[in-house]
DOZA-224149 format. One line per field, with one value per residue (C-alpha): residue number from 1; chain; z, y, x. Coordinates in nm, 3 decimals, m for minus. Layout:
<recs>
num = c(NUM:...)
chaine = c(A:...)
pz = c(Z:...)
py = c(Y:...)
px = c(X:...)
</recs>
This chain:
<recs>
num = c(1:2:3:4:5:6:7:8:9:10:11:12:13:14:15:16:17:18:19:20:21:22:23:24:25:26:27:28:29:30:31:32:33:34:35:36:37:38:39:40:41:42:43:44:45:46:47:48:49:50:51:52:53:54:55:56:57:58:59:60:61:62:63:64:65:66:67:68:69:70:71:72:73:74:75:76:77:78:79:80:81:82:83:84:85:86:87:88:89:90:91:92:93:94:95:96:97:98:99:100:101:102:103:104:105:106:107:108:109:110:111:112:113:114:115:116:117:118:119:120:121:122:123:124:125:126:127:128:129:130:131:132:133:134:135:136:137:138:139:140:141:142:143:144:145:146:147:148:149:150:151:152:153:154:155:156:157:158:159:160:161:162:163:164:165:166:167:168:169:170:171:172:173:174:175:176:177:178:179:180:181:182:183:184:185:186:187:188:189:190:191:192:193:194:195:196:197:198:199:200:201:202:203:204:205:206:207:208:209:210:211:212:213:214:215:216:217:218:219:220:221:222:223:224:225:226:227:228:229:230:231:232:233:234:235:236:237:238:239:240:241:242:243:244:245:246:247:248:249:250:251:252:253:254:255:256:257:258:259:260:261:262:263:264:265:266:267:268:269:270:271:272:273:274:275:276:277:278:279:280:281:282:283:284:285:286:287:288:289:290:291:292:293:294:295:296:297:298:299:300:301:302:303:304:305:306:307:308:309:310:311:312:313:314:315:316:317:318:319:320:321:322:323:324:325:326:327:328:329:330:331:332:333:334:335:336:337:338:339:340:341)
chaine = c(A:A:A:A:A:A:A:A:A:A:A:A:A:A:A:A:A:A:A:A:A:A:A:A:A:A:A:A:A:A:A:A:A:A:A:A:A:A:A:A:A:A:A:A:A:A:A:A:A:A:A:A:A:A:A:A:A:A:A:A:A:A:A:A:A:A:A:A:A:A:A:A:A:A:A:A:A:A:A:A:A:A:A:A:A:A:A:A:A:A:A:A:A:A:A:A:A:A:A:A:A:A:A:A:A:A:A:A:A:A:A:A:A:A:A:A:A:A:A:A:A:A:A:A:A:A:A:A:A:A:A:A:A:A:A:A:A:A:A:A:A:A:A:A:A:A:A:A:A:A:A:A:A:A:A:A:A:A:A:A:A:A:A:A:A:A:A:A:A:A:A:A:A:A:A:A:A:A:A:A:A:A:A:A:A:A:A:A:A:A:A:A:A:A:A:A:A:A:A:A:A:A:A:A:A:A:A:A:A:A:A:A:A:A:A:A:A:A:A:A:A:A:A:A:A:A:A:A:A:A:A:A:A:A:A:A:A:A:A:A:A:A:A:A:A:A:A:A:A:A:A:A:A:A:A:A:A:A:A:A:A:A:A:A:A:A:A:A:A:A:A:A:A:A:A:A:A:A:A:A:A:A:A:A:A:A:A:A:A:A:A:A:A:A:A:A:A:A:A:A:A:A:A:A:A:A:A:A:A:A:A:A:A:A:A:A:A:A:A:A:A:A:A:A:A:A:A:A:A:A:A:A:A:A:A:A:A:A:A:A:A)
pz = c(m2.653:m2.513:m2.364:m1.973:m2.067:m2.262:m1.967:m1.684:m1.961:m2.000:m1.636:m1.501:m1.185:m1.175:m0.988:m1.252:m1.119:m0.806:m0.783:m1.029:m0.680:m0.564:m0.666:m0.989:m1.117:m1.455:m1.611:m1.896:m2.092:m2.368:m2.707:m2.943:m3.283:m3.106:m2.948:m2.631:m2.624:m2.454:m2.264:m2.179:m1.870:m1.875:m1.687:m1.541:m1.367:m1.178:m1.079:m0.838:m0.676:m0.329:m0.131:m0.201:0.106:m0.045:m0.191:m0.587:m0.618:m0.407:m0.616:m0.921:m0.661:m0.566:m0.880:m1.035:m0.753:m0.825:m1.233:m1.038:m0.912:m1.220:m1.523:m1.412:m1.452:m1.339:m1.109:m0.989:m0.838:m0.751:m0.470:m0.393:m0.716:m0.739:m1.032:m1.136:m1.117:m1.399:m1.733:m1.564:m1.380:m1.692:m1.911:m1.608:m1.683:m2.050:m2.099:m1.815:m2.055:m1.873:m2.104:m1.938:m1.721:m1.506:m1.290:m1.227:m1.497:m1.378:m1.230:m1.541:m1.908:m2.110:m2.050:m2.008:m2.354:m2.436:m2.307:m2.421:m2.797:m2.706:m2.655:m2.901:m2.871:m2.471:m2.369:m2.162:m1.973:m1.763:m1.470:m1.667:m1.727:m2.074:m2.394:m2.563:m2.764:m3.079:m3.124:m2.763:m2.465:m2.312:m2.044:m1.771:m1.443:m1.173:m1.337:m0.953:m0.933:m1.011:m0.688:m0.483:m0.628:m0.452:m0.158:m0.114:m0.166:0.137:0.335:0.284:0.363:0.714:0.833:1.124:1.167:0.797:0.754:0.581:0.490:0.294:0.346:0.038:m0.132:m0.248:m0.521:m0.830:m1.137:m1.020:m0.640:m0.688:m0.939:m0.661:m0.416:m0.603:m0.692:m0.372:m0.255:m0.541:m0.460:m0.106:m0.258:m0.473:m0.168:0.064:m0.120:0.209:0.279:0.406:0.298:0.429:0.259:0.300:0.124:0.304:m0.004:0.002:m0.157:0.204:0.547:0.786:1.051:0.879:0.725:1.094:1.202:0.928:0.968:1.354:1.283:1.042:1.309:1.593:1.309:1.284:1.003:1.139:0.770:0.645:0.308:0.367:0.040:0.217:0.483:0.851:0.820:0.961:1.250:1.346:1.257:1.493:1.816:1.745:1.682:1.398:1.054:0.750:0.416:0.271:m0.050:m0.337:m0.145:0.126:0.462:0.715:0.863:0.975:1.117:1.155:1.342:1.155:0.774:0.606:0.260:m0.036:m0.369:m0.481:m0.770:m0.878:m1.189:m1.233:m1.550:m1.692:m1.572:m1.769:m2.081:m2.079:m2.038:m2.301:m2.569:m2.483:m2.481:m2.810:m2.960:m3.039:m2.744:m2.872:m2.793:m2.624:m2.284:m2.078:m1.886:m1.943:m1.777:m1.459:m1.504:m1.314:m1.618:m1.670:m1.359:m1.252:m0.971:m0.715:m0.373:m0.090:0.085:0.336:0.641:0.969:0.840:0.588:0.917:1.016:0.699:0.654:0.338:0.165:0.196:m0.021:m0.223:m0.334:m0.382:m0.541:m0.799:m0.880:m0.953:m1.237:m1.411:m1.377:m1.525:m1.749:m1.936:m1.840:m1.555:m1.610:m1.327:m1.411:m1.437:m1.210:m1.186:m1.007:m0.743:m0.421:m0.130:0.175:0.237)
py = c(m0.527:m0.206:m0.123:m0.018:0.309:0.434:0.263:0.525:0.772:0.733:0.667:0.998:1.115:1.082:1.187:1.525:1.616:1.579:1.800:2.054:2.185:2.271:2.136:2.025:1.855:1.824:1.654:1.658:1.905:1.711:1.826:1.604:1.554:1.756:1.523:1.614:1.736:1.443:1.688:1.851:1.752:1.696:1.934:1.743:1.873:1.818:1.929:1.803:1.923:1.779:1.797:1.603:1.313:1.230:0.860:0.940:1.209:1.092:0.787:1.003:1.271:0.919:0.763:1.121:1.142:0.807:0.930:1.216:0.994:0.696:0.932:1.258:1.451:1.853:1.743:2.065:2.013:2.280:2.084:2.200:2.410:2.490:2.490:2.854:2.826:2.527:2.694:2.968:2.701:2.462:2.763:2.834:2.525:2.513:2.891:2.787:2.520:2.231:1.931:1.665:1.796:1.496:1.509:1.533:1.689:1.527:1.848:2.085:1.875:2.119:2.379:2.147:2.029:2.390:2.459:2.227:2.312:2.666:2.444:2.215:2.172:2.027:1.635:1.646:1.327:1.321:1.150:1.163:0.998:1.092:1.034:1.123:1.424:1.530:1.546:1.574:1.541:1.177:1.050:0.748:0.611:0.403:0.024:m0.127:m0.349:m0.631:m0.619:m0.581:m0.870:m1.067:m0.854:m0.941:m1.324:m1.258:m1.095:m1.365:m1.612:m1.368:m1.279:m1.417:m1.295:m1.352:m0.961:m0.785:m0.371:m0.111:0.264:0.428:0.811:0.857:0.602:0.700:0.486:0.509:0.450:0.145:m0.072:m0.125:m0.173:m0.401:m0.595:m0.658:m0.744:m1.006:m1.162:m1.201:m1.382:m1.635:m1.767:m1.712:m1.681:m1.623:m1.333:m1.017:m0.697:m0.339:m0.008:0.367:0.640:0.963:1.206:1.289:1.219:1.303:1.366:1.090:1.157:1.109:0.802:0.663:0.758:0.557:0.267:0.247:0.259:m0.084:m0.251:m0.169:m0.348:m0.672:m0.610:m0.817:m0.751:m0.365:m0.213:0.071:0.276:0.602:0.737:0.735:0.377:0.183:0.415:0.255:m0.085:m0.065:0.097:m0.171:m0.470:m0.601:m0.658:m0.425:m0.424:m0.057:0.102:0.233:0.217:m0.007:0.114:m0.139:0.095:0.252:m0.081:m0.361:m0.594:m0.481:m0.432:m0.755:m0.645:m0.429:m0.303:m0.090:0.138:0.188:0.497:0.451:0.217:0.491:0.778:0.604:0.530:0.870:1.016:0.799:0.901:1.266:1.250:1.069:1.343:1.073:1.166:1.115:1.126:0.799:0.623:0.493:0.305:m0.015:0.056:0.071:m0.258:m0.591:m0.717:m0.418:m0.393:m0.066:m0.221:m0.506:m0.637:m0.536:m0.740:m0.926:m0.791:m0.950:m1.135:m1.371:m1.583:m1.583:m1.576:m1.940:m2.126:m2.224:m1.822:m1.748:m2.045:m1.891:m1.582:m1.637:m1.920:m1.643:m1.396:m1.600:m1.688:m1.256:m1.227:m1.486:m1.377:m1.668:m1.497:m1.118:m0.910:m0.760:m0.361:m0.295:0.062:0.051:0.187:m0.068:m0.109:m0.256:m0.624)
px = c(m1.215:m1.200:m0.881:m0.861:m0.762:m1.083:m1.266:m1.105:m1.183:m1.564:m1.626:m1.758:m1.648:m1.255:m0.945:m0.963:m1.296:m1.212:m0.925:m1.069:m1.247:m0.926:m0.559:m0.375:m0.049:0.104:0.368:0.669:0.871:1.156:1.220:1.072:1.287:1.603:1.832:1.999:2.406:2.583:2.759:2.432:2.229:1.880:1.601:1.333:1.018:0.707:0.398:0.199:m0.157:m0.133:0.122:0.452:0.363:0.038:0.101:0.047:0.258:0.501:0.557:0.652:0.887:1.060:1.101:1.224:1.436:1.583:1.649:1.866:2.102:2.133:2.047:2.204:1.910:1.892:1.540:1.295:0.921:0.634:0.418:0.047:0.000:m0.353:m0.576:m0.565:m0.176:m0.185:m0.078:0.156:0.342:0.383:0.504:0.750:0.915:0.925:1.025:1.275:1.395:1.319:1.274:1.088:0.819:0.557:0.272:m0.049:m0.340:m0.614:m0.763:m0.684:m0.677:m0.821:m0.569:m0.282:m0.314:m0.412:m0.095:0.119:0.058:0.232:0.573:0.600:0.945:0.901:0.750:0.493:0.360:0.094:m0.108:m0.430:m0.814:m0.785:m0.594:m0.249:m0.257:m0.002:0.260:0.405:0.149:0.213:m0.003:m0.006:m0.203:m0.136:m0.264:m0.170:m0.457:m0.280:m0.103:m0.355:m0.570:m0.263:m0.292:m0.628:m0.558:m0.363:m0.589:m0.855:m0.648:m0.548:m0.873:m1.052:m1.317:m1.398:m1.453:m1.215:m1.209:m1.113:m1.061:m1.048:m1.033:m1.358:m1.528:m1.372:m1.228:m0.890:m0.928:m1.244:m1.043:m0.787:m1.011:m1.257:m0.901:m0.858:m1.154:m1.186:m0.878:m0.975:m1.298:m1.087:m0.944:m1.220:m1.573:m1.775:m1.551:m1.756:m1.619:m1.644:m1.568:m1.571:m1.460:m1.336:m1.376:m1.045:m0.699:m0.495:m0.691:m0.487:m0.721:m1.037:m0.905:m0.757:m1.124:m1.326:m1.049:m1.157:m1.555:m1.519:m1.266:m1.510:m1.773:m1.519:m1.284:m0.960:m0.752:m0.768:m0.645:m0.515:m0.559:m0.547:m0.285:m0.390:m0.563:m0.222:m0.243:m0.593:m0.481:m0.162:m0.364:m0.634:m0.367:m0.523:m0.350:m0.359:m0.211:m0.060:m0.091:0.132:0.451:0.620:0.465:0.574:0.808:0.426:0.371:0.650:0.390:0.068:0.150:0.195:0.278:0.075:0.062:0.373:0.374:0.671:0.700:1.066:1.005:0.766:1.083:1.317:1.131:1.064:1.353:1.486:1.308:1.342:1.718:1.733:1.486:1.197:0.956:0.584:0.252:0.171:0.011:0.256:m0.011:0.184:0.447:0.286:0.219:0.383:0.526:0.707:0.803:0.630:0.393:0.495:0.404:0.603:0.802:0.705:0.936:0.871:0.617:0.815:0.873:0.516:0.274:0.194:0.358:0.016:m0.051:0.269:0.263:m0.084:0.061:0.365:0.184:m0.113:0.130:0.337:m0.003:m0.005:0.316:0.334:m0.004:m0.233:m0.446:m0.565:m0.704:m1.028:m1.043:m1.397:m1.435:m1.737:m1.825:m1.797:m1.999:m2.010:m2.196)
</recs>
């Protein structure tokens, strides 16, 4: 069967083509086959193409930020770093001697790899639609759609109106296999559900996202995912409920956000960072550990609403997500492009 990986890859239209118009990020810098001095602290970087409080990014700044404090890392990022900038920033860092280096190559994958061969003593790992390359140019993706198949159980299960929505990026592999989860796991519990989507062709414009948000609440979506920032600001003015995306947003929302998908890149950090300070970094996709069995995606809590979400609601949940974990229900990977009923 071919794996979900090679899927993303022959897709098309993807989070590197997108950002090729403007912005890139990179990732990873180690020292494959040298292993790191004890005594000797290790130099971690990133690069990312938007900037730092756009969710995807952000997610690797907090989890790198996280290795600072628990691994003792030496931890340095370059926000906003366009495409042009690409190879000059990554040999920064590795003539810098900075061993781990992650981010974002989507935009620029010819000439990180490219790149990359110049240092062949420094890791690099990647946010990327394509493959590993040898001997030392990792890669990984957000694989989140597991929770938000659960998130959409719940907002089936929430919805009124029987309309739920979805504001979303712009319809790429990475962006429409969450969205399609969710929307499928609002169908398992609902399967007269109506769904509504758009796409605001862009990784971070709040107020074109807030603005799409109120269009399909005006149209009678009750339950919104918020896959984009500036969507929980509609669903609080317009009081209806909304789940968030790749971190815990309630704090955007304490009466509005139930719960939503959390990617969490820590597991993928420390791997990482493990192998580089042994000296056995290698070319691999770290994909997996993005995963909920690994531990690198979650649903958020449940905040105020663990009073108030009914008991058959997490019962559902919570018995749909140990089939997830335990192997015996797998979330299908639907890249394609979704649209509205």
């Amino acid at each position: 069967m071919e794996n979900d990986h090679r899927k993303t890859q022959r897709a098309g239209l993807s989070r590197r083509n997108v950002l090729e118009l403007g912005a890139f990020g990179l990732a990873a810098a180690a020292l494959p086959g040298v292993a790191l001095a004890k005594d000797k602290k290790l130099k971690v970087a990133a690069i990312f193409a938007t900037p730092i409080e756009e969710p995807w990014d952000n997610q690797i700044h907090v989890a790198l930020q996280k290795a600072e404090k628990e691994q003792g890392i030496e931890y340095k990022w370059s926000e906003k770093v366009q495409t042009a900038d690409f190879s000059r920033v990554m040999r920064e860092y590795a003539q810098g001697g900075y061993q781990l280096v992650l981010g974002d190559a989507f935009a620029a994958e010819r000439e990180s790899r490219k790149t990359a061969k110049q240092f062949p003593k420094t890791a690099w790992l990647f946010g990327s639609g394509a493959g590993p390359a040898e001997p030392n140019f990792g890669v990984f993706d957000n694989w989140i759609h597991e929770p938000a198949y659960l998130s959409g159980m719940i907002a089936g299960k929430m919805s009124k109106s029987g309309t739920v929505g979805a504001v979303a990026a712009m319809g790429i592999p990475e962006v429409n296999r969450l969205v399609n989860a969710f929307f499928a796991g609002a169908k398992e519990v609902n399967p007269n559900v109506k769904k509504k989507v758009a796409f605001i062709g862009s990784f971070f414009d709040p107020p074109k996202a807030k603005e799409a948000a109120v269009a399909q609440i005006d149209a009678g979506v009750d339950v919104i995912y918020a896959e984009r920032f500036g969507v929980i600001e509609a669903a609080v003015e317009k009081k209806i409920l909304a789940i968030s995306n790749m971190s815990d947003q309630a704090s955007l929302g304490p009466d509005t956000v139930i719960t939503g998908p959390v990617w969490d890149m820590y597991p993928t950090v420390e791997q990482a960072i493990k192998l580089v300070k042994a000296g056995v970094f290698t070319a691999q996709d770290y994909g997996d550990f993005s995963r909920m069995a690994k531990g690198g995606s979650y649903l958020a809590p449940y905040h105020k609403f663990d009073k108030t979400l009914p008991a058959e609601v997490k019962e559902l949940v919570e018995k749909k997500k140990a089939e997830i974990l335990e192997g015996n229900f797998r979330v299908d990977v639907d890249e394609n492009t979704p649209v509205s009923d």
